[in-house]
C-alpha positions as CSV (number, residue, x, y, z in Angstrom):
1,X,-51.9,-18.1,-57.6
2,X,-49.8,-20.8,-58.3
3,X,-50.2,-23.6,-60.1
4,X,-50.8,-27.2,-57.9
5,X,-49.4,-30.1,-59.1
6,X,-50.9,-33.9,-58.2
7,X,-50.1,-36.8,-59.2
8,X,-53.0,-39.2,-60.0
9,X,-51.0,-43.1,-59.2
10,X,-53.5,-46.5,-60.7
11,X,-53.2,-50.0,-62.0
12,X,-53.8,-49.8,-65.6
13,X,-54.8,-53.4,-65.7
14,X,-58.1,-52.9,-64.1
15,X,-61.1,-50.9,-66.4
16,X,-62.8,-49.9,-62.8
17,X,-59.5,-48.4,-61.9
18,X,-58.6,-46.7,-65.0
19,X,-62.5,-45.4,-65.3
20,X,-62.3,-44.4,-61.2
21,X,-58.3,-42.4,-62.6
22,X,-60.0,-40.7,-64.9
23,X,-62.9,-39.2,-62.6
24,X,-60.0,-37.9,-60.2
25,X,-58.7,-36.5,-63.8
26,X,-61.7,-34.3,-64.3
27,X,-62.2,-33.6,-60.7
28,X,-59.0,-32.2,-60.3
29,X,-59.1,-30.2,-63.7
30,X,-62.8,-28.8,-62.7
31,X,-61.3,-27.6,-59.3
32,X,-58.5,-25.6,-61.1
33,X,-55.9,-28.4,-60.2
34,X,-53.0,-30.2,-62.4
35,X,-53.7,-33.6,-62.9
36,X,-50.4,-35.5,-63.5
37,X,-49.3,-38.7,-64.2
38,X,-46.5,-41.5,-64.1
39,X,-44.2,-40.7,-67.6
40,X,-44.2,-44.6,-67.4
41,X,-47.9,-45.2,-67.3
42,X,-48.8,-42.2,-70.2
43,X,-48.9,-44.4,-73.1
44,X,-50.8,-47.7,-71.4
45,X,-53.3,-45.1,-70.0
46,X,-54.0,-43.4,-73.4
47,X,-54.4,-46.3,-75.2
48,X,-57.3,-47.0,-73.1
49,X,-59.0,-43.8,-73.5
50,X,-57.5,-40.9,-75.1
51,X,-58.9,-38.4,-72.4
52,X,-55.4,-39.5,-70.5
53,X,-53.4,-37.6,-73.8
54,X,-53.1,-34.5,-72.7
55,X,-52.4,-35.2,-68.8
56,X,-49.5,-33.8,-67.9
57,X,-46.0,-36.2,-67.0
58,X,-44.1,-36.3,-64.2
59,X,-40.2,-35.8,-64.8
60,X,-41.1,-34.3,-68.0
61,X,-43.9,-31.5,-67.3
62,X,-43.9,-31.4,-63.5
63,X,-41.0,-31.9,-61.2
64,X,-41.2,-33.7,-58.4
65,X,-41.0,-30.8,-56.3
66,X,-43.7,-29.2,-57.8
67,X,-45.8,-32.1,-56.7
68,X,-48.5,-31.4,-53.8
69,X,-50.0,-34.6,-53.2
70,X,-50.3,-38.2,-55.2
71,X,-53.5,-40.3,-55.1
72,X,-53.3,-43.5,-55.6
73,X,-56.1,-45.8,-56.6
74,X,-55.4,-49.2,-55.2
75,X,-54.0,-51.6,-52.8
76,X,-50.8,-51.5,-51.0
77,X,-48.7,-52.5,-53.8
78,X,-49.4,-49.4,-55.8
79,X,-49.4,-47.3,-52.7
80,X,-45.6,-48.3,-52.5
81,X,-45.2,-47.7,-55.8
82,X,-46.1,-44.6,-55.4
83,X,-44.2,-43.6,-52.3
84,X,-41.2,-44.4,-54.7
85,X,-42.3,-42.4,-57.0
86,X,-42.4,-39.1,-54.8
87,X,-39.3,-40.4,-52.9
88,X,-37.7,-36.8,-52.5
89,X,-40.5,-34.4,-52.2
90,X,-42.4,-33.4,-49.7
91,X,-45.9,-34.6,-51.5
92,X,-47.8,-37.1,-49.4
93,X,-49.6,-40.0,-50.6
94,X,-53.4,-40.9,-50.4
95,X,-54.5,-44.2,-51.0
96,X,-57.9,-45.0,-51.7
97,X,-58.7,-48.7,-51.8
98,X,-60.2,-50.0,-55.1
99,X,-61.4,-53.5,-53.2
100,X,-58.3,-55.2,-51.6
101,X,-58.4,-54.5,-47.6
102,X,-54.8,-53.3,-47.3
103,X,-53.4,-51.2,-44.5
104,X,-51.8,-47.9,-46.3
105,X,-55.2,-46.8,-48.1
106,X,-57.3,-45.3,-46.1
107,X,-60.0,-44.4,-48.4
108,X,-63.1,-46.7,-50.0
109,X,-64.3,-46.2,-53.8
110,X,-66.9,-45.3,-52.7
111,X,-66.2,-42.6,-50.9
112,X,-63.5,-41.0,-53.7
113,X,-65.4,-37.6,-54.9
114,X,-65.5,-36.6,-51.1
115,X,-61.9,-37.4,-50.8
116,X,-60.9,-35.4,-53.8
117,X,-62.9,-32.7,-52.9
118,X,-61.1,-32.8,-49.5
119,X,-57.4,-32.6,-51.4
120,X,-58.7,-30.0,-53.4
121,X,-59.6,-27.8,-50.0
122,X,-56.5,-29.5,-48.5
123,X,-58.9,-30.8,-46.0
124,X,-56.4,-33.5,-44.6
125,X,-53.8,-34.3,-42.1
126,X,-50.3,-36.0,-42.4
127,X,-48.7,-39.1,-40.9
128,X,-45.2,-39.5,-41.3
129,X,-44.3,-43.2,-41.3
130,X,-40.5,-44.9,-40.4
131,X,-38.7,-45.7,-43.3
132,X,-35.6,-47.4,-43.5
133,X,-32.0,-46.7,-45.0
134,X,-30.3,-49.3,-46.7
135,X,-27.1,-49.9,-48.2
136,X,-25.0,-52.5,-49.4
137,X,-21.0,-52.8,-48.6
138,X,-18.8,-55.7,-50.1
139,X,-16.2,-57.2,-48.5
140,X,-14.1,-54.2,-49.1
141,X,-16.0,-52.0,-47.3
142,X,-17.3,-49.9,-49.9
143,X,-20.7,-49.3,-50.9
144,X,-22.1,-50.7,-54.1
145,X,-25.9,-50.0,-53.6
146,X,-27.6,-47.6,-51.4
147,X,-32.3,-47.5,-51.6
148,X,-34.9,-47.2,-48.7
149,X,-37.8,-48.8,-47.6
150,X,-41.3,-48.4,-46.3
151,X,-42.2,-51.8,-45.5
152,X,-39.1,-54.2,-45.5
153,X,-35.6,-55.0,-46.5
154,X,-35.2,-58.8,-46.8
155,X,-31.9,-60.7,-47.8
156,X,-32.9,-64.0,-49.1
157,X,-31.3,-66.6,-51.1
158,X,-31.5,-66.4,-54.5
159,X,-30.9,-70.4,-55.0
160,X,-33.9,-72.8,-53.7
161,X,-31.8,-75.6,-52.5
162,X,-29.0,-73.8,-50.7
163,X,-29.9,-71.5,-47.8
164,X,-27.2,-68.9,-46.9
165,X,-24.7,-68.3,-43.7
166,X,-25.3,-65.1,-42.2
167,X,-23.9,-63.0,-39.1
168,X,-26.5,-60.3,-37.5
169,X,-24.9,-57.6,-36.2
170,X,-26.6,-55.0,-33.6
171,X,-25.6,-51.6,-33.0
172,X,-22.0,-52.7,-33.8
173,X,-21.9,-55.6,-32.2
174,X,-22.2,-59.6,-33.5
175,X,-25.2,-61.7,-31.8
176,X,-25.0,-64.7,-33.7
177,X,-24.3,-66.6,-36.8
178,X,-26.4,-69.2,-38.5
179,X,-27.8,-70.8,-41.9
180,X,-31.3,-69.6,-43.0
181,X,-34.0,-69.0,-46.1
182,X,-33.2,-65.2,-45.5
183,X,-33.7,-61.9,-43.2
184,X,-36.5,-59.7,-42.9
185,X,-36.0,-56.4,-41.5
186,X,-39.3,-54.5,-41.0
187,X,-41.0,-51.0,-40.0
188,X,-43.8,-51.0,-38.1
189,X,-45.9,-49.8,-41.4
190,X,-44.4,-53.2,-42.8
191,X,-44.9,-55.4,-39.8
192,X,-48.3,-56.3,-41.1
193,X,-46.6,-57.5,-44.2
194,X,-43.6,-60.0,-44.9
195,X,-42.8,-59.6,-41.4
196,X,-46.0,-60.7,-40.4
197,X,-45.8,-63.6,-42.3
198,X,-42.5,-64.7,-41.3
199,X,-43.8,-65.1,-37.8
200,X,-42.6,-61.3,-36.5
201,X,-44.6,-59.4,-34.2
202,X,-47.3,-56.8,-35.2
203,X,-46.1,-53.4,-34.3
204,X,-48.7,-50.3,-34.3
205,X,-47.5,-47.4,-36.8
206,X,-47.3,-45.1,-33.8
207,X,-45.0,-47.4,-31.8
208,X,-41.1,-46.4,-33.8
209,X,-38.8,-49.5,-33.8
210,X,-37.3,-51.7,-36.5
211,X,-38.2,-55.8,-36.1
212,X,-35.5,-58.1,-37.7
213,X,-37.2,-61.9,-38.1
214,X,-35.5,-65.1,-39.2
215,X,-36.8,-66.8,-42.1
216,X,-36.2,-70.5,-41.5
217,X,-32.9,-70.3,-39.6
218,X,-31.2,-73.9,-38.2
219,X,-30.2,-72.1,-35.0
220,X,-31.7,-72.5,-31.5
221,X,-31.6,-68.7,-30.5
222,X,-33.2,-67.5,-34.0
223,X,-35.8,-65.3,-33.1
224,X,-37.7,-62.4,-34.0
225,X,-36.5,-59.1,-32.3
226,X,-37.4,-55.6,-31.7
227,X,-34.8,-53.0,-31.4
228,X,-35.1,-49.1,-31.3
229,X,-35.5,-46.9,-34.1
230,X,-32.3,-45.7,-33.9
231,X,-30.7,-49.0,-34.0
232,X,-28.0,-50.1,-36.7
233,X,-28.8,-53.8,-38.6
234,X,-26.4,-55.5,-40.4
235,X,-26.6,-58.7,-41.9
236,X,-23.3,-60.1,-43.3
237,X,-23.1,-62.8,-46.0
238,X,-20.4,-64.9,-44.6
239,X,-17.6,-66.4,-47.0
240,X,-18.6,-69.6,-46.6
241,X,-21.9,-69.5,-47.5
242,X,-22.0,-72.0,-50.6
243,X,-24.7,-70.0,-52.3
244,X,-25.4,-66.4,-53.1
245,X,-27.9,-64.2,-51.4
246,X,-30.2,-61.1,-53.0
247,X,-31.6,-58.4,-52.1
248,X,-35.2,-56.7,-51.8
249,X,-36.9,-53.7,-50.6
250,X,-40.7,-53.3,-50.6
251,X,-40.5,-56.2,-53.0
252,X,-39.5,-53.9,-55.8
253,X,-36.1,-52.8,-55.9
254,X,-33.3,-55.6,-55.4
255,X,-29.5,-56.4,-55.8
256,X,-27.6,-59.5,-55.3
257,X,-25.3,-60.3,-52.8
258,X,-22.2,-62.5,-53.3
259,X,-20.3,-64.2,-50.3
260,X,-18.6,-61.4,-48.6
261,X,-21.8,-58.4,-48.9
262,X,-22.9,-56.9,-46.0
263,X,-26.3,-54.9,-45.9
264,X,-26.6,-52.3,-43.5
265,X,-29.8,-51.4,-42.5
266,X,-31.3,-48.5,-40.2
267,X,-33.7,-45.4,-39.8
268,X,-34.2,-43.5,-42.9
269,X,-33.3,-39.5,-42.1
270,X,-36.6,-38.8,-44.5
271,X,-39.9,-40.7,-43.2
272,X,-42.7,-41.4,-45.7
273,X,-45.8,-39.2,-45.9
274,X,-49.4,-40.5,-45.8
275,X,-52.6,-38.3,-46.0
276,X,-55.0,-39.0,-44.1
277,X,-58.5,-37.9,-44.0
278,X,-60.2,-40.0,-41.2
279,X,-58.7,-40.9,-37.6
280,X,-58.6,-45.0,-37.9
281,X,-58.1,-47.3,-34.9
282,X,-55.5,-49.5,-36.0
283,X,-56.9,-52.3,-34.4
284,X,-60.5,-51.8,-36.2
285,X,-57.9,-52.1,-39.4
286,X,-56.1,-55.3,-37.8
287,X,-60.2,-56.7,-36.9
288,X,-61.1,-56.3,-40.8
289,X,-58.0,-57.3,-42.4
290,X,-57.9,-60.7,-40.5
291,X,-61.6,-61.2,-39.8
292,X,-60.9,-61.4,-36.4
293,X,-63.5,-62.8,-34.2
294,X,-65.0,-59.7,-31.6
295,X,-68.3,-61.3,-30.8
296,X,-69.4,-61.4,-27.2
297,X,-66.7,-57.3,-26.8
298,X,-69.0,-55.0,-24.5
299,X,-67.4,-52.2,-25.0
300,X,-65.4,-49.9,-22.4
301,X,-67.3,-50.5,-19.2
């Protein structure tokens, strides 16, 4: 039988997180499963408890395509962190929340042992989620950085007192030109996100399209859209924007962007993977996130 490979994804800063990683550990071990973890969080994790020492690394013991699955204990941020991390397997991801209210895990503490025991049977279904492709061209037309995203690409400027001059282009074609904080660019997994705050609408995960919001643009016709999935974003940095923009994606990866850049943005050919144990209503997820008030609902008549 072969041997299964999955990666175990935490915030090493929390001791109820590090204690909850290592009960997945064991788990997974007494099941006949390979534990593995992050090459860059082996050290931090065994210098708070040495049962992390012999866990095997991923990159150095374990490939990324040997990988069958990644839990992740936490919120959203090291859900995405870990969606980077198995960016070009086929391994999906389950969160399971260790007490923020996020949207990607899926999971509650306290129900962790029956979700591991659920992996282990393989007990679970999979939700592919839009993810986006971007790259950056300069003003030669060729391009200098190419990433992905689950939630957002944003272009922003880097300096506080000078906003940048930007041209959106749609599907090839130039809608309009104006001065603003920055651009957001947003999946529907992300729209409860940056996008979200920026004032752009709130788009259910099964719904495919790609919203692209203004962030405090000096323009009249300035806001937010929704175009199809298959749409082609570009936001160009025009020359005479006095300042200098930058770039980031999912808030983790970035590059800058002189006067002259243009970031092209559109589906991703490879979506991201999320296991899912439960059917969830989004809206029950949008009612608990928000606190939304529901008192007085009767129900389906």
């Amino acid at each position: 039988m072969n041997a299964r490979h999955i990666l175990v994804v935490a915030h090493a800063k929390r001791e109820d997180t590090v204690a909850a990683a290592l009960r997945v550990v064991d788990a997974l071990r007494a099941a006949g499963a390979t534990p593995v973890l992050p090459a860059a969080d082996h050290d931090e994790f065994v210098a708070l408890d040495h049962r992390f020492a012999d866990v095997g690394l991923l990159g150095t013991d374990v490939a990324i395509h040997d990988l069958e699955l990644a839990i992740v204990l936490g919120g959203d941020g090291t859900i995405l962190r870990a969606a980077e991390l198995v960016r070009g397997s086929e391994a999906p991801v389950l969160g399971i929340n260790m007490g923020h209210v996020g949207f990607l895990a899926e999971i509650d503490r306290d129900d962790m042992d029956a979700a591991v025991a659920r992996v282990i049977d393989r007990d679970y279904d999979v939700e592919e989620r839009l993810a986006l492709s971007v790259r950056v061209k300069d003003a030669a037309g060729a391009v200098v950085y190419d990433t992905w995203a689950l939630n957002e690409a944003t272009v922003e400027k880097a300096s506080r007192e000078r906003m940048i001059e930007v041209v959106i282009e749609i599907d090839g074609r130039p809608l309009s030109s104006f001065g603003c904080d920055g651009m957001v660019v947003s999946t529907p997994t992300g729209s409860t996100a940056y996008n979200f705050s920026a004032g752009g609408p709130v788009i259910w995960p099964t719904v495919e399209a790609i919203a692209v919001v203004p962030l405090s643009a000096h323009a009249l016709f300035a806001k937010p859209l929704v175009v199809g999935p298959e749409a082609s974003v570009a936001i160009e940095m025009l020359e005479r924007t006095d300042g200098s923009g930058i770039l980031w994606c999912d808030g983790r990866r970035s590059h800058e962007l002189p006067p002259g850049a243009r970031v092209v943005v559109r589906r991703s050919s490879r979506p991201v993977r999320l296991a899912r144990l439960h059917p969830t209503a989004f809206t029950d997820r949008l009612v608990r996130k928000f606190q939304l008030p529901v008192a007085g609902w009767r129900g389906a008549l």
